[in-house]
N, CA, C and O of each residue as an XYZ file, in Angstrom:
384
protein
N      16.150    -18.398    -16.662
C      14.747    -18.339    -16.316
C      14.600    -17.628    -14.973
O      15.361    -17.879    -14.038
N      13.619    -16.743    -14.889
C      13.312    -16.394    -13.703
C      11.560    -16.386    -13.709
O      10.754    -16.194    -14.619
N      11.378    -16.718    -12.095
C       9.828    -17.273    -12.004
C       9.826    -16.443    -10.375
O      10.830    -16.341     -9.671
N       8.597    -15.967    -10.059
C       8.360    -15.623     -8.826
C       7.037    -15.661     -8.986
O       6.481    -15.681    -10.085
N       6.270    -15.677     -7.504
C       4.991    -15.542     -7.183
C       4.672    -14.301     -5.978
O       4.917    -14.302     -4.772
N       4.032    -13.277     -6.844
C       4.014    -12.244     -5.825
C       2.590    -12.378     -5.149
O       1.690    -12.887     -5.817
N       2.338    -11.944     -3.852
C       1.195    -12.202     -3.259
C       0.921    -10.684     -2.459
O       1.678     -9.991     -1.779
N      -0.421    -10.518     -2.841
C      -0.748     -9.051     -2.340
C      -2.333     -9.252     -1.448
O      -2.958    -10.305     -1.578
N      -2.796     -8.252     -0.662
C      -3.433     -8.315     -0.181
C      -4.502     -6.890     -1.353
O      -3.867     -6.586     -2.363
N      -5.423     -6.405     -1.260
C      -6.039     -5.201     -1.906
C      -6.843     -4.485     -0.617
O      -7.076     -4.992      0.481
N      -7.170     -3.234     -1.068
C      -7.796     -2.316     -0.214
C      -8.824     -2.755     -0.437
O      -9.177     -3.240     -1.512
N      -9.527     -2.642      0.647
C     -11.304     -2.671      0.746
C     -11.655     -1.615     -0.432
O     -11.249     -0.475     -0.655
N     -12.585     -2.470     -1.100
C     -13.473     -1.135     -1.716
C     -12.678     -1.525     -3.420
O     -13.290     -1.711     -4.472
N     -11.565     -1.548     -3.260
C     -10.684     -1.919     -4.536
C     -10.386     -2.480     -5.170
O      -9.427     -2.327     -5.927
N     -11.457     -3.755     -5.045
C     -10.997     -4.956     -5.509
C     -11.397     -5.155     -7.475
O     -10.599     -5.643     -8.275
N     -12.525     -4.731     -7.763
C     -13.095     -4.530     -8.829
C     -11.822     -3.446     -9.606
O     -11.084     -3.922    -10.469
N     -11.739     -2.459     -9.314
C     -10.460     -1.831     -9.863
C      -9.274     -2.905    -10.141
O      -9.097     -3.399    -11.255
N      -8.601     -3.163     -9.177
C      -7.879     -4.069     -9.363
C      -7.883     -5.315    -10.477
O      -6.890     -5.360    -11.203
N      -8.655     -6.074    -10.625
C      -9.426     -6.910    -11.177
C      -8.932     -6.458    -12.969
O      -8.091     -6.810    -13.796
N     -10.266     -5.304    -12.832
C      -9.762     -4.727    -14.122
C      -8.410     -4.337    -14.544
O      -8.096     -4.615    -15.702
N      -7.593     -3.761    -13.822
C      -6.038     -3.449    -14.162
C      -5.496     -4.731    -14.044
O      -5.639     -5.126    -15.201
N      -5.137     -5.359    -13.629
C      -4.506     -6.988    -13.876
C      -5.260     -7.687    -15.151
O      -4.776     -8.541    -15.894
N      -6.305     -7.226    -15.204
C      -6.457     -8.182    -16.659
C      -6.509     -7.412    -17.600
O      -6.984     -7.974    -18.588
N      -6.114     -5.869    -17.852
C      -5.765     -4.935    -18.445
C      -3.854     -5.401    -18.908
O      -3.252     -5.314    -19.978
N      -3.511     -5.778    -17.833
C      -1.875     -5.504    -17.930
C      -1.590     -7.193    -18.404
O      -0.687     -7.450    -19.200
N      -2.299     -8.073    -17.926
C      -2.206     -9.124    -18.667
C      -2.211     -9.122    -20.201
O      -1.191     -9.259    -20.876
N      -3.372     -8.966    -20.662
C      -3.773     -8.526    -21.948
C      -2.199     -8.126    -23.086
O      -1.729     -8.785    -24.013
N      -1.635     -6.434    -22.329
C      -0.847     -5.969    -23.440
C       0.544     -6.907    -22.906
O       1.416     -6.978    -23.772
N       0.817     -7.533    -21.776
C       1.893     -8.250    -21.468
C       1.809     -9.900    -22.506
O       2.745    -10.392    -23.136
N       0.876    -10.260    -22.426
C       0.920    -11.493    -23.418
C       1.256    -10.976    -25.041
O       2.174    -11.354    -25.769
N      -0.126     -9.705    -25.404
C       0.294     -9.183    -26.283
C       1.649     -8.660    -26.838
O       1.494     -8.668    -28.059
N       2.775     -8.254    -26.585
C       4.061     -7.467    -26.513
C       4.900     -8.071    -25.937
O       5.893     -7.489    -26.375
N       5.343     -8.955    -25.146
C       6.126     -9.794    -24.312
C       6.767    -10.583    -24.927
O       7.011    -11.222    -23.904
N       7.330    -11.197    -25.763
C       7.294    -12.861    -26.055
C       8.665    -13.395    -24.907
O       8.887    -14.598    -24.776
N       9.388    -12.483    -24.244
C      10.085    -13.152    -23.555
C       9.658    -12.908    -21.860
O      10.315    -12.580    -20.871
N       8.253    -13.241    -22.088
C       7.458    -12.843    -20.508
C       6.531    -14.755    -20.952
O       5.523    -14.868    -21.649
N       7.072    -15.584    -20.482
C       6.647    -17.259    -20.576
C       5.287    -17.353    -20.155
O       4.302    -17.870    -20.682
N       5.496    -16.593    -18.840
C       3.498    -16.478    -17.938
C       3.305    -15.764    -17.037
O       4.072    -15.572    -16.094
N       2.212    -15.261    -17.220
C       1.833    -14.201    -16.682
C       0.516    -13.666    -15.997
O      -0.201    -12.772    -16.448
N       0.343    -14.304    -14.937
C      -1.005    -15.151    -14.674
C      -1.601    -14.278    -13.324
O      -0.640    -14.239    -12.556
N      -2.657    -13.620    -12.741
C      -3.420    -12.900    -11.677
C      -4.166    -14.164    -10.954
O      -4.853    -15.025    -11.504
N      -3.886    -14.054     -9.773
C      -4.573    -15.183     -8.858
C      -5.732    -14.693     -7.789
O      -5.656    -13.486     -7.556
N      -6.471    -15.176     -7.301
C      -7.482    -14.869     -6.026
C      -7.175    -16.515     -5.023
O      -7.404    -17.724     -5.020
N      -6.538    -15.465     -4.321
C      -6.300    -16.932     -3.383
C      -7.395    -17.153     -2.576
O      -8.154    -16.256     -2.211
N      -7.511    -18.411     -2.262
C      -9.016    -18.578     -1.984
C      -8.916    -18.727     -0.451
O      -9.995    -18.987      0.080
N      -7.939    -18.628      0.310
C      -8.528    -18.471      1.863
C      -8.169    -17.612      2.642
O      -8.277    -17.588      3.868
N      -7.411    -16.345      1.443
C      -7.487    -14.990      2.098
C      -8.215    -14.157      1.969
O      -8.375    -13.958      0.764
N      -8.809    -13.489      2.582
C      -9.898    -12.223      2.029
C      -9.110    -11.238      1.308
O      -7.973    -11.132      1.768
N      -9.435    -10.285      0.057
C      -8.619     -9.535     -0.647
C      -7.731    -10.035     -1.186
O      -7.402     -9.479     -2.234
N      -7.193    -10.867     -0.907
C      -5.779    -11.804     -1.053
C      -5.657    -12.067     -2.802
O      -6.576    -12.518     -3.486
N      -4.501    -11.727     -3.238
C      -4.378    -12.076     -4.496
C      -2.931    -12.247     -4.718
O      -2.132    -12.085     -3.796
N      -2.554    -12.583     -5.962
C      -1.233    -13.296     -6.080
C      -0.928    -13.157     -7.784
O      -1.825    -13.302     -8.614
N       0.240    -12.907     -8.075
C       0.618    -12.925     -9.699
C       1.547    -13.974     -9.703
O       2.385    -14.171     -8.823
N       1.333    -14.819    -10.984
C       2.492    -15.507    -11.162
C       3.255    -15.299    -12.458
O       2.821    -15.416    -13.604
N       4.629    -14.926    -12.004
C       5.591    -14.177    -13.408
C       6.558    -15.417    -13.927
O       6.969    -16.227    -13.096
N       6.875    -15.529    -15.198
C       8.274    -16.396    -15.673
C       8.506    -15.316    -16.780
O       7.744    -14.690    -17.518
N      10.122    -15.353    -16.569
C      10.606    -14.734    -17.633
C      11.955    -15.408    -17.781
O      12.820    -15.753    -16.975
N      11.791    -15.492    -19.475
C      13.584    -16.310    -20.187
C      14.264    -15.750    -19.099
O      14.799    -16.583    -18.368
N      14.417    -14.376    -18.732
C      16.167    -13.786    -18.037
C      15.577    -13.064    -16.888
O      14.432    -12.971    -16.447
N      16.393    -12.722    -16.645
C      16.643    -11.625    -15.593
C      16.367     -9.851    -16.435
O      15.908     -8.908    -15.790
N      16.683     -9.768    -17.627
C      17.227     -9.011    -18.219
C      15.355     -9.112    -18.805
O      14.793     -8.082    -18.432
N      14.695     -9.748    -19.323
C      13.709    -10.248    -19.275
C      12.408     -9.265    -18.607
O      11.522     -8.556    -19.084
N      12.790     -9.613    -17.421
C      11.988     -9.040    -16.179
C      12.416     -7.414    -16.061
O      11.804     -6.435    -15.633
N      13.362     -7.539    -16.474
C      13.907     -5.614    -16.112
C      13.048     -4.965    -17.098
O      12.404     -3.941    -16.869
N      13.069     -5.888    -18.700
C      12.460     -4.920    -19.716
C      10.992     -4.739    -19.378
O      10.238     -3.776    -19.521
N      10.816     -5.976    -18.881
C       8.914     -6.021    -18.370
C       8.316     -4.731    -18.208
O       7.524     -4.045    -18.855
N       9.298     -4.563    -16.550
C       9.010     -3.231    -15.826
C       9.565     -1.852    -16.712
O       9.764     -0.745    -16.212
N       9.741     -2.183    -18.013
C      10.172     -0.845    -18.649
C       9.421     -0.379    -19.852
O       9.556      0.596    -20.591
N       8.586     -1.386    -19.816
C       7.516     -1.289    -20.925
C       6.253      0.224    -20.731
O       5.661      0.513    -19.692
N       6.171      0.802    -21.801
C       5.155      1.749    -21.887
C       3.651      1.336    -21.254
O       2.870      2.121    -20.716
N       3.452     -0.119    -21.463
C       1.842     -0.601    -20.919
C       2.303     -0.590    -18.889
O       1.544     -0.080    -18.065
N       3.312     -1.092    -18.608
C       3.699     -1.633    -17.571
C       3.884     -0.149    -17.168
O       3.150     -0.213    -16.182
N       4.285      1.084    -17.176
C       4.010      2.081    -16.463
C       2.859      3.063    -16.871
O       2.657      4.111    -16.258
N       2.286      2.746    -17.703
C       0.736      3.214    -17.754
C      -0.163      2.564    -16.533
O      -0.954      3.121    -15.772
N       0.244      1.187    -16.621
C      -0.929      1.086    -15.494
C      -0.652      0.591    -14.717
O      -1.651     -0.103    -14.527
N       0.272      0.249    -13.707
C       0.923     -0.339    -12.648
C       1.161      0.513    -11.665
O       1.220      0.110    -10.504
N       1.333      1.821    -11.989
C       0.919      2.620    -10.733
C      -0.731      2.572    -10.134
O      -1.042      2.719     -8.952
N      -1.379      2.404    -10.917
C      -2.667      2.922    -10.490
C      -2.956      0.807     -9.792
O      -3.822      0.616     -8.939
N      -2.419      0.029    -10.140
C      -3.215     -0.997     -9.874
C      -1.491     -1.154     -8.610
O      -1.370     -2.340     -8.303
N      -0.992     -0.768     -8.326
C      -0.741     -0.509     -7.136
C      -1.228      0.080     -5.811
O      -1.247     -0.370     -4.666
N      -1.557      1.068     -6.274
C      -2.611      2.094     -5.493
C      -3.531      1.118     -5.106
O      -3.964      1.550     -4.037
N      -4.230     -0.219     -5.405
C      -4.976     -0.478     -5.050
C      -4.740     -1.642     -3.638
O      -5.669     -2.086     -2.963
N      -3.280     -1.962     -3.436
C      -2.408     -2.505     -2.663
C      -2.720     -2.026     -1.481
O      -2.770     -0.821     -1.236
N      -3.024     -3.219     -0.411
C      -3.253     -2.269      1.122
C      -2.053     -3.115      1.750
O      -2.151     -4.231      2.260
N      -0.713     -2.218      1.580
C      -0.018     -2.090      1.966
C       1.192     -2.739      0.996
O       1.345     -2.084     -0.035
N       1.926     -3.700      1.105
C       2.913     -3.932      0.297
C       2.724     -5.614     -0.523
O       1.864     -6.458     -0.272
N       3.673     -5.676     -1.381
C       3.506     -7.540     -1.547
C       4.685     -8.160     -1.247
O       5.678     -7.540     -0.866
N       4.619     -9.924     -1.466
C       5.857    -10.430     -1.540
C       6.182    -10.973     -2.560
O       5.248    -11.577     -3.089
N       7.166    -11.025     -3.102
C       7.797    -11.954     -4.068
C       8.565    -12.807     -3.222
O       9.475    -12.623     -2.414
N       7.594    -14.319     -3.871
C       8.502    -15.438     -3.686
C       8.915    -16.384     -4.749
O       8.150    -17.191     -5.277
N      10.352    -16.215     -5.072
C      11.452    -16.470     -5.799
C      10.833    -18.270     -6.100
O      10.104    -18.781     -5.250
N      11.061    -18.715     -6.820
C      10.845    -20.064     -7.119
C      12.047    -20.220     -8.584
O      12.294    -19.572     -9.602
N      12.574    -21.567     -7.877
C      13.679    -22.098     -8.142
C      13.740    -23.025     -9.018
O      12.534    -23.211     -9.183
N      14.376    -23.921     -9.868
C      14.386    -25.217    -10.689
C      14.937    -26.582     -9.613
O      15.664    -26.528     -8.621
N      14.474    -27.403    -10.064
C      14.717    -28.284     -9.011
C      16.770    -28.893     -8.711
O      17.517    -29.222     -7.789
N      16.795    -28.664    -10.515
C      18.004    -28.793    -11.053
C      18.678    -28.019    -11.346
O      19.772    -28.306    -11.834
């Protein structure tokens, strides 16, 4: 299993773009995925712009195919672009 929570900030002005491409890439990722568990777009509520994805995938191997998918480079450049500046992934672990 692998699980992370990436957290991004968006450009002014970009947020509506954004919006739409995350629930664009949600969409064909639930659709086409079955070894993508969840796949979820957040608005964190006490950052301005502030947003957050939360990923699980069965593998490692999992997550590589994610990012190799035809939907996943159709539109992940452009809902990058909307990134004011970079994100983080934070790794989340099993307790056991």
């Amino acid at each position: 299993m692998m699980t992370f929570l990436a957290r991004m900030k968006i450009k002014e002005g970009k947020e509506a773009d954004f919006i739409r491409l995350a629930n664009a890439l949600t969409e064909k990722v639930r659709a086409n995925e079955p070894d993508t568990t969840a796949y979820e777009f957040f608005k964190l509520r006490d950052e301005p712009r502030g947003y957050a994805v939360y990923e699980q995938f069965t593998s490692e191997e999992a997550e590589e195919a994610h990012r190799n998918t035809p939907h996943f480079h159709e539109i992940a450049p452009d809902l990058i672009e909307c990134i004011d500046g970079t994100y983080v992934r934070e790794f989340l672990d099993p307790l056991e």
